[in-house]
C-alpha positions as CSV (number, residue, x, y, z in Angstrom):
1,X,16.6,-10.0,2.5
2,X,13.6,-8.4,1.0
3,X,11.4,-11.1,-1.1
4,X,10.1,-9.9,-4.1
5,X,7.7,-11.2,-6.2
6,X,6.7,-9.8,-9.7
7,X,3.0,-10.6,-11.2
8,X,2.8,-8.8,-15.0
9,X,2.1,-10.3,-18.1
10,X,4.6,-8.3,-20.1
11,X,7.8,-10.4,-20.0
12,X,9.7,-7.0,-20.8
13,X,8.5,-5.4,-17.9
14,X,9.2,-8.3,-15.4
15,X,12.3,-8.9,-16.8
16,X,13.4,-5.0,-16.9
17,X,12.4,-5.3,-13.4
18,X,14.2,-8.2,-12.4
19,X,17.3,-6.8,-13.6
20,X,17.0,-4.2,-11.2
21,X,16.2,-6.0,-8.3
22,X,18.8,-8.8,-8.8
23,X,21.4,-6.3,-8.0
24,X,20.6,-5.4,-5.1
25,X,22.2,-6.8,-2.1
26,X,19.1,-7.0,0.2
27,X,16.5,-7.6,-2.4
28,X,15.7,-10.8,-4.0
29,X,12.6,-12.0,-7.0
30,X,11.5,-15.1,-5.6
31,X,9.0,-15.7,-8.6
32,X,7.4,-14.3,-11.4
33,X,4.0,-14.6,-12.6
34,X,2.4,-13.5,-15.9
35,X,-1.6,-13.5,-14.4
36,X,-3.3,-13.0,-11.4
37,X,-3.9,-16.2,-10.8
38,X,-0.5,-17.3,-11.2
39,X,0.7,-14.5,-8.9
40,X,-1.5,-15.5,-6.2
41,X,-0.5,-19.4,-5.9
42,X,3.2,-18.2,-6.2
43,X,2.2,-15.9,-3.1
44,X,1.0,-18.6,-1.5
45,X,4.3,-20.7,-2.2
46,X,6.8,-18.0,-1.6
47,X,5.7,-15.9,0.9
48,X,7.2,-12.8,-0.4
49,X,7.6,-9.6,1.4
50,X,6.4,-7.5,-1.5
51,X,4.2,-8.9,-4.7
52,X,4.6,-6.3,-7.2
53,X,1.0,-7.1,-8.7
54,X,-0.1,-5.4,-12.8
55,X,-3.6,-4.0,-13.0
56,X,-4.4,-5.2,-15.9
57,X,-3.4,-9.4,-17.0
58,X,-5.3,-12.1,-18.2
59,X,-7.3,-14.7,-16.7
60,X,-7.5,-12.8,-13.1
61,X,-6.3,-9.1,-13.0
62,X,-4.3,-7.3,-10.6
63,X,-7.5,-5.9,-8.5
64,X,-8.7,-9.5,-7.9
65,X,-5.1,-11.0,-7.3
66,X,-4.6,-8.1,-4.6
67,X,-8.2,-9.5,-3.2
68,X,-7.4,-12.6,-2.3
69,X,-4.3,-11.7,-1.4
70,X,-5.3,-9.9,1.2
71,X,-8.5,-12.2,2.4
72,X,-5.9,-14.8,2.9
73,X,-4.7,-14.9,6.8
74,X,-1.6,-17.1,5.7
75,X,-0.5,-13.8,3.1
76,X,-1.2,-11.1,5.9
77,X,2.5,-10.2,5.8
78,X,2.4,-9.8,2.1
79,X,2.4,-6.2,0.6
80,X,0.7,-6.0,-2.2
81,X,1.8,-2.6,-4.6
82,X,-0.1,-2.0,-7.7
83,X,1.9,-1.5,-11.2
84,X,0.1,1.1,-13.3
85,X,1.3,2.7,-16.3
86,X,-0.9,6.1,-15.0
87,X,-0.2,7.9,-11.6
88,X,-4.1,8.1,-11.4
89,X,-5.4,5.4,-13.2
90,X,-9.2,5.1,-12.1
91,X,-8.4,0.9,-11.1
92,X,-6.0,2.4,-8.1
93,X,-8.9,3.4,-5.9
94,X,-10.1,-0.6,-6.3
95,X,-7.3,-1.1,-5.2
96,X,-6.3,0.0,-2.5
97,X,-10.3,-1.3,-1.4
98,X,-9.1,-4.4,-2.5
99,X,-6.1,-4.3,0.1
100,X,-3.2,-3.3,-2.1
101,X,-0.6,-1.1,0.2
102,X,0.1,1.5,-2.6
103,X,1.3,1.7,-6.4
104,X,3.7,2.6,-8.6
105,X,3.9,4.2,-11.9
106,X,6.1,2.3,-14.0
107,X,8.1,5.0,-15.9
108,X,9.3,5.5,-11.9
109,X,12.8,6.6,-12.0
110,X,15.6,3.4,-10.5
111,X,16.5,5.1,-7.1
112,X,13.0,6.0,-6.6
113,X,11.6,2.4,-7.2
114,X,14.5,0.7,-4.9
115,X,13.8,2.8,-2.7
116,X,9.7,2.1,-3.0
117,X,10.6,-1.1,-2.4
118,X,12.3,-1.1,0.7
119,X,9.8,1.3,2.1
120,X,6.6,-1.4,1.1
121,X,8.8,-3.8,2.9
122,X,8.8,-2.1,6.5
123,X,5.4,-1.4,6.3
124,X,6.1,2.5,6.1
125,X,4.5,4.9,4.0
126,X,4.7,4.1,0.3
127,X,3.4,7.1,-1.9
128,X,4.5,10.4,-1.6
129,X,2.5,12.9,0.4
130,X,1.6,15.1,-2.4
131,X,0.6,11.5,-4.4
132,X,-1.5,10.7,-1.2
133,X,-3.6,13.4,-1.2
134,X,-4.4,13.9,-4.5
135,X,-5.2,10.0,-4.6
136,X,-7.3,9.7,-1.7
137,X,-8.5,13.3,-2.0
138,X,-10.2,11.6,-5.6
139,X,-10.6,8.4,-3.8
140,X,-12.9,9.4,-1.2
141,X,-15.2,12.5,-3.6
142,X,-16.4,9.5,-5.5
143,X,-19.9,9.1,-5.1
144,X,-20.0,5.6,-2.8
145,X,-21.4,5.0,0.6
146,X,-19.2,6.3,3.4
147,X,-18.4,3.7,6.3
148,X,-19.6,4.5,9.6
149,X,-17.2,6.7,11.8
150,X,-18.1,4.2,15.0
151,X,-14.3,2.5,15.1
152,X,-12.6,5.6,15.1
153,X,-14.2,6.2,18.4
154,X,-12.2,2.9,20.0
155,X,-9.1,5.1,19.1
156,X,-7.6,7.6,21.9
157,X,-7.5,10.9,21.1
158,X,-3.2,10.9,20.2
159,X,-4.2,7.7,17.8
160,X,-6.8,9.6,16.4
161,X,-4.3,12.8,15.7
162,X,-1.7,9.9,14.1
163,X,-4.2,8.6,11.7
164,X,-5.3,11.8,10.8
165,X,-2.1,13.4,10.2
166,X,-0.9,9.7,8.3
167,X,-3.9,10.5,6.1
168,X,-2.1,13.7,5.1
169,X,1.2,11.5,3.9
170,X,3.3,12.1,6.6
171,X,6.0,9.7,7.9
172,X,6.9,8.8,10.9
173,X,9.4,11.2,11.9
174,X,7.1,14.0,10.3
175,X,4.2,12.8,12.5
176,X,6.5,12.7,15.7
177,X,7.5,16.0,15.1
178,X,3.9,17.9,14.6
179,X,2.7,15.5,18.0
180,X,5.9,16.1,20.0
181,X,6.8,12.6,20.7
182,X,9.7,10.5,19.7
183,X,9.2,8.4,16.2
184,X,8.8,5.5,18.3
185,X,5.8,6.3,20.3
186,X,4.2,7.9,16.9
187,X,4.9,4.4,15.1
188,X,3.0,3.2,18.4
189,X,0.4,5.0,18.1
190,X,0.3,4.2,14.5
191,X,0.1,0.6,14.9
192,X,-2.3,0.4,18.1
193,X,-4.8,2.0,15.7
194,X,-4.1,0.0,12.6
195,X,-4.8,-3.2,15.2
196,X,-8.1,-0.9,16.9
197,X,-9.4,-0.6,12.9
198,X,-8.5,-3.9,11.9
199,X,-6.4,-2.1,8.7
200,X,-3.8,-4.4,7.2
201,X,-1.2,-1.5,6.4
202,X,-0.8,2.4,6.1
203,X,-2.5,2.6,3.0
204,X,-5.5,1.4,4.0
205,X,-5.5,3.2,7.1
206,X,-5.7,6.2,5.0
207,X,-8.6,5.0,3.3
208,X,-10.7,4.3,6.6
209,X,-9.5,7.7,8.0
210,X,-11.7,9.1,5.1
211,X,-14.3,6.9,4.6
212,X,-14.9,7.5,8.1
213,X,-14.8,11.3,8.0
214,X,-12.1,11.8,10.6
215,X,-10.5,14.0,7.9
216,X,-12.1,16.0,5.4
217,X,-10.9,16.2,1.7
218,X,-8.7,19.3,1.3
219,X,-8.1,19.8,5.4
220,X,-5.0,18.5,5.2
């Protein structure tokens, strides 16, 4: 059973969403919130798998919420996505600083948000890859101060090719097929370097793969 919790102060939304959810076999909305702070004590109570989180709410918004979130050891098994009524809203990139494990656009069609879901859930990739790269591709060209490339070189050469190609939005079975190994020993791979870079999910892995300049903006 997938635990879901939903943080947005429009009670239209959250309930539009709950309807969803609730009928589904696997999934269930532990809680709902309607401000960041709310959302982060009913993380705390719940333990969801997934906290749907809003951007923008009263009192403490979605960036912060996602923030403490994921500076809290006892949430570390919490994925956090980010609910934005923009596919590139400019709050996204704060984001996924912040610790979020991806977003969603809230005009996102049923099957594709069900199936969002489950994905956040198993840790897998969450956006799509052409979403990925024009995301992180605007992510990284912001003028900020890149992170030195030092951990990447605790990585072995076949997790560095993982991260790199991950980066690009591939999956699992995409990256085991470009690498030559079975989806296992890419997921392996994946998640010895994730450990190695001290990244709490995909999404942030990403993030450090660029800030670190192990792959170049447009390269993939």
């Amino acid at each position: 059973m997938i635990r879901v919790l939903l943080v947005d102060d429009q009670p239209l939304i959250r309930s539009g969403f709950r309807a969803l959810l609730d009928i589904e076999d696997d999934i269930e909305v532990v809680a709902e919130a309607a401000d960041g702070r709310a959302g982060v004590e009913l993380a705390r109570r719940h333990l969801p798998d997934i906290a749907l989180i809003d951007i923008q709410m009263p009192v403490v918004d979605g960036i912060e919420a996602t923030r403490r979130i994921a500076a809290d050891p006892a949430l570390s098994a919490v994925h956090v996505v980010i609910l934005t009524n923009y596919g590139l809203d400019e709050y996204v990139f704060d984001a996924l600083r912040a610790g979020a494990a991806g977003f969603l656009v809230k005009d996102i069609e049923p099957t594709d948000f069900l199936h969002a879901i489950r994905v956040a859930a198993r840790g897998d990739a969450l956006l799509a890859p052409s979403i990925t790269r024009r995301l992180i591709h605007r992510y990284v060209t912001q003028p900020r101060t890149r992170t030195p490339g030092t951990a990447m070189n605790e990585l072995t050469t076949r997790e560095r090719e993982a991260v790199a190609l991950v980066a690009q939005g591939l999956s699992n079975d995409d990256i085991a097929g470009h690498m030559v190994i079975s989806p296992h020993t890419a997921k392996t791979h994946i998640n010895r370097a994730m450990t190695k870079l001290h990244a709490r999910d995909r999404a942030q892995l990403v993030v450090l793969a660029y800030e670190s300049g192990l792959v170049i903006p447009g390269s993939g």
